[in-house]
SEKOL-340491 format. One record per residue (C-alpha): residue number from 1; y negated, x negated, z. Coordinates in steps of 0.25 Angstrom, whole numbers, plus 2048, in hexadecimal, padded with zeros to 3 digits. Example, Ala and Ser with C-alpha at 12.3 -4.5 7.8 and 13.67 -1.06 7.14 Angstrom:
+-----+-------+------+-----+
! pos ! north ! east !  up !
+-----+-------+------+-----+
!   1 !   812 !  7CF ! 81F !
!   2 !   804 !  7C9 ! 81D !
+-----+-------+------+-----+
END
This chain:
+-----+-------+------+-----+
! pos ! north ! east !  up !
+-----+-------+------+-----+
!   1 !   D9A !  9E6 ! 1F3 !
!   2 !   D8F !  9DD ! 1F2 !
!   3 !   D92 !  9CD ! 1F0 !
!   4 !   D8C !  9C0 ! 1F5 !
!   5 !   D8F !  9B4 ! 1EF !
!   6 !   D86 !  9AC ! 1F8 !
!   7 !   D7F !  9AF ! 206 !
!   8 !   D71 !  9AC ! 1FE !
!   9 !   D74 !  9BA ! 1F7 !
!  10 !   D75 !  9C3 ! 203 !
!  11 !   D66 !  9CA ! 204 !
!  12 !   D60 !  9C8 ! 20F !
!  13 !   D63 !  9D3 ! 219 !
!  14 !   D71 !  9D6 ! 213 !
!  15 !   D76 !  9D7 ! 223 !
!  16 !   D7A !  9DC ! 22C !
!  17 !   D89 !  9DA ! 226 !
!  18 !   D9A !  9D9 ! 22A !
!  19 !   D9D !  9CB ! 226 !
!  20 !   DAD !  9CB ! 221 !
!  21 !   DAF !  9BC ! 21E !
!  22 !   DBC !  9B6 ! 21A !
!  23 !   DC3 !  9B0 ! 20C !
!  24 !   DC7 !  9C0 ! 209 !
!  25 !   DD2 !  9BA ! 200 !
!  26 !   DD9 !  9C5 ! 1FA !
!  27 !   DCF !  9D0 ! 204 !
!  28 !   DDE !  9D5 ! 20B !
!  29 !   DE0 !  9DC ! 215 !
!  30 !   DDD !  9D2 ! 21D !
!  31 !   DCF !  9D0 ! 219 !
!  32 !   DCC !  9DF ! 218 !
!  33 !   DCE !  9E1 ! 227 !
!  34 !   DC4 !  9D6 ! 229 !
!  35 !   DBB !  9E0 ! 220 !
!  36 !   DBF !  9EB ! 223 !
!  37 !   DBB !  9E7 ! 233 !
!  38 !   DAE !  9E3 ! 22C !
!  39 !   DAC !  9F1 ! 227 !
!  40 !   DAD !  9F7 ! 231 !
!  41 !   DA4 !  9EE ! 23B !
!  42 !   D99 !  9EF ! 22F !
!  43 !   D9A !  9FF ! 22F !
!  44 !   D97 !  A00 ! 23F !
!  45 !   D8C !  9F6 ! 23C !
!  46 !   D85 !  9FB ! 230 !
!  47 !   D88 !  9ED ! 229 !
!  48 !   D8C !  9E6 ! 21B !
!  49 !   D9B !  9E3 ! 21C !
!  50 !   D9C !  9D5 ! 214 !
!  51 !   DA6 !  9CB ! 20F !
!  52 !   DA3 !  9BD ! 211 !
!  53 !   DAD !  9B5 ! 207 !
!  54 !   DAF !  9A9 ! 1FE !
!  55 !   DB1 !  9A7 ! 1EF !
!  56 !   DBE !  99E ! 1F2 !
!  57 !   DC7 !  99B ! 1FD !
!  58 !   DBF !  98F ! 206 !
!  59 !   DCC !  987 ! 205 !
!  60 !   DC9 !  986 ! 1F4 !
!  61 !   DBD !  97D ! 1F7 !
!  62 !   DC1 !  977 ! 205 !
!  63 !   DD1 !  975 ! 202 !
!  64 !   DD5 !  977 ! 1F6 !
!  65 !   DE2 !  972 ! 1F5 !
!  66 !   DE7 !  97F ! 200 !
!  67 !   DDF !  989 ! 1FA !
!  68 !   DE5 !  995 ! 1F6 !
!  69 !   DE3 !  99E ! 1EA !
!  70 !   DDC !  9AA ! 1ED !
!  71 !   DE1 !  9B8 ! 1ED !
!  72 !   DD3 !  9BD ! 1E7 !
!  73 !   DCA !  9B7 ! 1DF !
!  74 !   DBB !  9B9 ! 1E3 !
!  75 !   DB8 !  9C6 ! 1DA !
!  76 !   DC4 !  9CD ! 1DE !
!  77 !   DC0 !  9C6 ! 1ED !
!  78 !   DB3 !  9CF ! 1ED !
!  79 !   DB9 !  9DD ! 1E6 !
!  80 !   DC2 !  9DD ! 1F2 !
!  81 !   DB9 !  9DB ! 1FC !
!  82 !   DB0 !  9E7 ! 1F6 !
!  83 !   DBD !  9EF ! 1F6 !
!  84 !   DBE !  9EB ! 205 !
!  85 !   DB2 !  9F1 ! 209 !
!  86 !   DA8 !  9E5 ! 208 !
!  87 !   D99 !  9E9 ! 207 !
!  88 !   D96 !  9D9 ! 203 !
!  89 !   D9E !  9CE ! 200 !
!  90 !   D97 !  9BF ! 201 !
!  91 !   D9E !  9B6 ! 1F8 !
!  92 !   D9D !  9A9 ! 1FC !
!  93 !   D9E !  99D ! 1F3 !
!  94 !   DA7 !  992 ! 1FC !
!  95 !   DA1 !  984 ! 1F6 !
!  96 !   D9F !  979 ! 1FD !
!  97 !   D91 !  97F ! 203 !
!  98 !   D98 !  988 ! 20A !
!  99 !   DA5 !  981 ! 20E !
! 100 !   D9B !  978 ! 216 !
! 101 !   D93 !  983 ! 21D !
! 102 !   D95 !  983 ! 22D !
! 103 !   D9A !  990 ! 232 !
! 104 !   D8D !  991 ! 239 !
! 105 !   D85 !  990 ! 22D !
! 106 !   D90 !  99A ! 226 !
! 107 !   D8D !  9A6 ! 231 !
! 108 !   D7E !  9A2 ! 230 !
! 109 !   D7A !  9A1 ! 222 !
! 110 !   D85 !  9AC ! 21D !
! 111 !   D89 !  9B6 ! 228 !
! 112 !   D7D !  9B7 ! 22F !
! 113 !   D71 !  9B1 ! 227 !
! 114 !   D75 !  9BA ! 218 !
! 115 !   D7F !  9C4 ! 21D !
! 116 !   D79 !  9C9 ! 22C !
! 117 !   D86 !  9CB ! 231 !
! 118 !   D88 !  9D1 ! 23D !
! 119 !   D99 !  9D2 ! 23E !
! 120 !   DA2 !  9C6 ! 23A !
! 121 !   DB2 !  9C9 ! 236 !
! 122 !   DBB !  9BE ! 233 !
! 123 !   DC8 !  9BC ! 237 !
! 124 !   DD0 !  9B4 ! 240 !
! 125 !   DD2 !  9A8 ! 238 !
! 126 !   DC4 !  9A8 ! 22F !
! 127 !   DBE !  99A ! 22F !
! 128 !   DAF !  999 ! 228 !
! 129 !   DA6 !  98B ! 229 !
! 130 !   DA6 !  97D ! 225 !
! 131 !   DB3 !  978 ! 228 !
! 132 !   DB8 !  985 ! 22F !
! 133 !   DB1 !  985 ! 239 !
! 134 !   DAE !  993 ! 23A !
! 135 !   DB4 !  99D ! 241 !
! 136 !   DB4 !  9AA ! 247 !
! 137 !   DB3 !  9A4 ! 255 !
! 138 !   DA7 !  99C ! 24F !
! 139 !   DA2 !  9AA ! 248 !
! 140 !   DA2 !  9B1 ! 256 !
! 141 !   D9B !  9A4 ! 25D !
! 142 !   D8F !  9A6 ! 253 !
! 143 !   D8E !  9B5 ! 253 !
! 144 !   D85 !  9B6 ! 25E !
! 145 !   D7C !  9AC ! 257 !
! 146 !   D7C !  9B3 ! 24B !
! 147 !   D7E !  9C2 ! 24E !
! 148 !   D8A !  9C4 ! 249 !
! 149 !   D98 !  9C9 ! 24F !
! 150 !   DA5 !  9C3 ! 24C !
! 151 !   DB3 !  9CC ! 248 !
! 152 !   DC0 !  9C5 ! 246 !
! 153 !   DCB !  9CD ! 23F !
! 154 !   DD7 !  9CD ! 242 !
! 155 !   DE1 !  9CB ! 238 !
! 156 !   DE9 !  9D4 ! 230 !
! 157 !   DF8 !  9D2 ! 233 !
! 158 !   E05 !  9D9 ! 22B !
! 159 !   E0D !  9E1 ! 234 !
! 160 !   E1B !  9DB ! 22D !
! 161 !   E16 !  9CD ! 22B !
! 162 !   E0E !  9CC ! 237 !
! 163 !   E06 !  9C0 ! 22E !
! 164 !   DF6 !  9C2 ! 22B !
! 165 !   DF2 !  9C7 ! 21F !
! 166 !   DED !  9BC ! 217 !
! 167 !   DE8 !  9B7 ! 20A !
! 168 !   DF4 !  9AD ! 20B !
! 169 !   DFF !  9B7 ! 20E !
! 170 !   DF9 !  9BF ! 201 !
! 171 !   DFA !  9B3 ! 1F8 !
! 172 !   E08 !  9AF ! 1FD !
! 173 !   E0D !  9BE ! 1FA !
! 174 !   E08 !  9BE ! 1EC !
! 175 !   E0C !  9B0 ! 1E8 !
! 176 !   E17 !  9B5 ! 1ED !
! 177 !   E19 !  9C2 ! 1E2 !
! 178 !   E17 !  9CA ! 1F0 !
! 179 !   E0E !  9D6 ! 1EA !
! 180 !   E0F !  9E1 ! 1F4 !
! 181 !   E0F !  9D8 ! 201 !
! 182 !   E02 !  9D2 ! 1FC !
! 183 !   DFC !  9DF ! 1F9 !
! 184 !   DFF !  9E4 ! 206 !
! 185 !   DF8 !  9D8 ! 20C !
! 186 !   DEC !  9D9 ! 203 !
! 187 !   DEB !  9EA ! 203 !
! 188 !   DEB !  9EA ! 1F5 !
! 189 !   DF1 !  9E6 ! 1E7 !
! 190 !   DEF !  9D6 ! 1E6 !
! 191 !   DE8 !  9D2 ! 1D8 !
! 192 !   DE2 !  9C6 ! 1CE !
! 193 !   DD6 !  9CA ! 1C6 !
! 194 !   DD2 !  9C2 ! 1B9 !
! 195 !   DCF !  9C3 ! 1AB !
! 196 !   DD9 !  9C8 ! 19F !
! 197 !   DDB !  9BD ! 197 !
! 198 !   DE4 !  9B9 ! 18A !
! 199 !   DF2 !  9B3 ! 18C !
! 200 !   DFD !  9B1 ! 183 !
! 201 !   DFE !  9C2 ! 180 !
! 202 !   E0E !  9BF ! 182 !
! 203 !   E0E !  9CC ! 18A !
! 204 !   E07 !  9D4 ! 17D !
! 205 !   E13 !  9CE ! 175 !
! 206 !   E1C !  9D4 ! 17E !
! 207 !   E17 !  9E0 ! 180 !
! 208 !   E11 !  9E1 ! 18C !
! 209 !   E02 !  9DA ! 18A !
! 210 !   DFC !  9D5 ! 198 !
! 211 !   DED !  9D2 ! 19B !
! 212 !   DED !  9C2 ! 1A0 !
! 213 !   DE3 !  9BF ! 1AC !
! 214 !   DDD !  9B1 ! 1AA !
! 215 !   DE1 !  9A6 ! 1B3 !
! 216 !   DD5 !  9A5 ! 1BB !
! 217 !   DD7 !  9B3 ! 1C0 !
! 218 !   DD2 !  9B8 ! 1CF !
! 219 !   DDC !  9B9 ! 1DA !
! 220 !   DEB !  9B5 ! 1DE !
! 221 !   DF6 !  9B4 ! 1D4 !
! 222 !   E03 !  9BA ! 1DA !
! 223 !   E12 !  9B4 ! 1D7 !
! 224 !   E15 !  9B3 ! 1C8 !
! 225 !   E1D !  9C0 ! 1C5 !
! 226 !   E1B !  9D0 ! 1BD !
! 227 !   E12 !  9D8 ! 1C7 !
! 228 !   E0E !  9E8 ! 1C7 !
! 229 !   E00 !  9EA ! 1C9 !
! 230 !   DF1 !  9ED ! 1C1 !
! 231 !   DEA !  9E8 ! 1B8 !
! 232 !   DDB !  9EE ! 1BC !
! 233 !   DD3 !  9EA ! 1AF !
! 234 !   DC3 !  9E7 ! 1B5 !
! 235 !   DC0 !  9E5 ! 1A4 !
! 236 !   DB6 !  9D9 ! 19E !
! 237 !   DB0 !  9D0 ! 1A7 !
! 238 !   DA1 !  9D5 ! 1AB !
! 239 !   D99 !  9C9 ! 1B2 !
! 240 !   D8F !  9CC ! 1BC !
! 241 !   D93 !  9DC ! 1BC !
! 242 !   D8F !  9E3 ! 1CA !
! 243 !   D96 !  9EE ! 1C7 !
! 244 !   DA4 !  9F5 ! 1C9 !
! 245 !   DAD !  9F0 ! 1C0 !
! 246 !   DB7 !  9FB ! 1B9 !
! 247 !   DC5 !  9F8 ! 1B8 !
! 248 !   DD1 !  9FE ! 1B2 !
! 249 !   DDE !  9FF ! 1B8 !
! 250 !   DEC !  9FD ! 1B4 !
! 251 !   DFA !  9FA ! 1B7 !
! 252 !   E00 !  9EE ! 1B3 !
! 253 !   E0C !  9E5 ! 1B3 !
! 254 !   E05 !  9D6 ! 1B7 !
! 255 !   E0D !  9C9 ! 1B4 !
! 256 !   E0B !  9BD ! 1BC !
! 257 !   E11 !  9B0 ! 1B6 !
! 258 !   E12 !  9A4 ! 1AB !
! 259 !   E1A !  9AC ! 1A2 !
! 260 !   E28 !  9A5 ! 1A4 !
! 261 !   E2D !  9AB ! 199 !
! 262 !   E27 !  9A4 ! 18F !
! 263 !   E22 !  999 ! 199 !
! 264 !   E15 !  998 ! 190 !
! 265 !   E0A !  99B ! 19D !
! 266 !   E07 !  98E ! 1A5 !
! 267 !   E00 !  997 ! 1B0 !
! 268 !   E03 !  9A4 ! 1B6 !
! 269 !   DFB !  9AD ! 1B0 !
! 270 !   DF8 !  9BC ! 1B4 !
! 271 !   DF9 !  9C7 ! 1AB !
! 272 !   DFB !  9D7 ! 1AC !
! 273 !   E01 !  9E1 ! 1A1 !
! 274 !   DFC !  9ED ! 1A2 !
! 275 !   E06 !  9F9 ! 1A3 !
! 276 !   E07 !  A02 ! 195 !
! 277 !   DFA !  9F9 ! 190 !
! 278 !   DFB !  9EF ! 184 !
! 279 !   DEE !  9F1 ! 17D !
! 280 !   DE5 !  9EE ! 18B !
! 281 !   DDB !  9E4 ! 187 !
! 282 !   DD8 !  9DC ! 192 !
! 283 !   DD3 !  9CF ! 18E !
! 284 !   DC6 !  9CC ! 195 !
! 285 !   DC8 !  9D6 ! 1A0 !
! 286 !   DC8 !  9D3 ! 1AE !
! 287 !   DD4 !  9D8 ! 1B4 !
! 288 !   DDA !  9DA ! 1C4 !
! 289 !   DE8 !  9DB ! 1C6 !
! 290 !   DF0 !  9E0 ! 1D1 !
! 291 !   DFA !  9DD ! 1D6 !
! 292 !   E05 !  9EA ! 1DB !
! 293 !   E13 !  9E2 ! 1DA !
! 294 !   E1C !  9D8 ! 1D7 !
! 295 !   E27 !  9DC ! 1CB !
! 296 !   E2E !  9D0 ! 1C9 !
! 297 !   E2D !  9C0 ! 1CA !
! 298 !   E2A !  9B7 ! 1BD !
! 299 !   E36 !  9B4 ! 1B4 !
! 300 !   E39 !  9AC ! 1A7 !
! 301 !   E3F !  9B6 ! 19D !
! 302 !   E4A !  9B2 ! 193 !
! 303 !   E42 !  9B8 ! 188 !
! 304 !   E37 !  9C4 ! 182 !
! 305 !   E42 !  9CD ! 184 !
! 306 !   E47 !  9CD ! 193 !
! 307 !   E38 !  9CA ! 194 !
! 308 !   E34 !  9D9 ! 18E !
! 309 !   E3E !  9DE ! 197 !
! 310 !   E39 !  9D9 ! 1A3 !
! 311 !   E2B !  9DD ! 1A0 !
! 312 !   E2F !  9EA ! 19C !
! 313 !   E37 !  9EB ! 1AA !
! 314 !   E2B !  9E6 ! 1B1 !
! 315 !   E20 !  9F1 ! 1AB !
! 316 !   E2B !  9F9 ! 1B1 !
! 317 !   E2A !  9F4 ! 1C0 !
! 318 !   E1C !  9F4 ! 1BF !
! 319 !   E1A !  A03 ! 1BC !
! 320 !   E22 !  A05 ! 1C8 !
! 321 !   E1C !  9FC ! 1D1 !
! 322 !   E0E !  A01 ! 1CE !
! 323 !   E11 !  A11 ! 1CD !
+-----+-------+------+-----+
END
């Protein structure tokens, strides 16, 4: 997949393309239908099939005080939108410049004038412009100016529930511990990916050493608690690399808390053991790690040997939830 970080850096003549364009917060099922009509409009058409997105939610820079956390940070954002089916993805940079952009000038200087669309999807509810203004009532008044055609999807619903799919119903199901509903929702394993860094080795000392992600970490932290899941190891940081990371797999038991026990972590903190492993050196590495289930909630321990017990009961839970 090629990326874009800024109209300026389409060549000239990268059209005709299917312009996707939403916050793809998390890329769920949702989204996917909204690509996945853009993949197939592109095939009958002989065009690009592109993402048009931003690097934050609007809401970080317009009204920050309600913004939510995001489900994916922005490397994970474009690794899922490849996966999807995305021949391009244009990244754009939401700053003050671009906040204050008329829809007009959005459709005319991005859409039309660097990408050469020819098919529009959005859905229902998507808003675009200086204040909001835009549309897809506005997008289908300027497509006969500009050439284009306008396709609104509808949304995804769940049968059960009868509610949308949502960025928001995700992030209320994982702060919730809610692992399988969210996975569900997203049509795959929920995960944060971030850099292995040292903590206080208390798990080494008890036997069951964990890789510690650093706090700025990409993506959604679920409810405190003991998780079943993998750690997929992506190895030392490579700055500017084009091509295909490798990456080794493996199952894990992940720990999500401020280790109540001791009641010597101020912030929650993410960290992952590594089933059978306690020679894995991770420091350094760049690591994703997903999410398969929920084991038990977070508790204080009356001591290292209830503790052990617990962990030991909890590598046991894990095996099964992952086999």
């Amino acid at each position: 997949m090629i990326v874009f970080r800024d109209p300026s850096e389409v060549p000239a003549g990268f059209g005709p393309s299917v312009v996707a364009i939403g916050k793809f917060d998390g890329v769920h099922s949702g989204h996917r239908a909204v690509i996945d009509r853009a993949r197939v409009d592109a095939a009958a058409s002989g065009a690009r099939v592109v993402a048009v997105t931003f690097d934050r939610n609007p809401l970080a820079l317009l009204r920050p005080e309600i913004c939510p956390d995001s489900l994916v940070g922005v490397e994970q954002k474009l690794r899922l939108l490849a996966d999807a089916g995305v021949d391009a993805t244009l990244m754009l940079t939401f700053d003050r410049t671009l906040a204050d952009l008329s829809a007009r000038e959005f459709v005319e200087h991005v859409l039309v004038g660097a990408l050469g669309v020819r098919i529009v999807m959005v859905g229902a509810d998507f808003r675009f412009g200086r204040g909001g203004a835009g549309n897809p009532e506005l997008l289908r008044e300027l497509g006969p100016e500009f050439g284009f055609e306008v396709d609104v999807v509808d949304d995804v619903r769940a049968i059960d529930a009868g509610r949308r799919v949502s960025s928001t119903w995700v992030r209320e199901l994982l702060d919730a511990g809610e692992i399988a509903d969210a996975t569900r929702l997203l049509g795959r394993s929920h995960s944060v990916r971030g850099e292995v860094v040292h903590g206080l080795k208390r798990g080494r000392e008890l036997g069951f050493p964990t890789a510690n992600l650093s706090a700025d970490l990409e993506g959604f932290v679920p409810a405190e608690g003991v998780y079943a899941g993998w750690l997929v190891d992506e190895g030392m940081p490579r700055d500017g690399a084009s091509e295909p990371r490798s990456s080794v797999r493996y199952p894990a038991a992940i720990s999500i808390g401020t280790n109540p026990t001791f009641d010597d972590v101020k912030v929650r903190q993410v960290e992952a053991y590594v089933l059978d492993e306690t020679d894995l050196d991770l420091y350094g590495h760049v690591v994703e790690i997903e999410f398969v289930g929920r084991i038990r909630g977070m508790v204080a321990f009356e001591g290292i040997g209830p503790l052990i017990a617990q962990m030991s009961d909890d590598i046991v839970r894990v095996r099964r939830e992952l086999t």
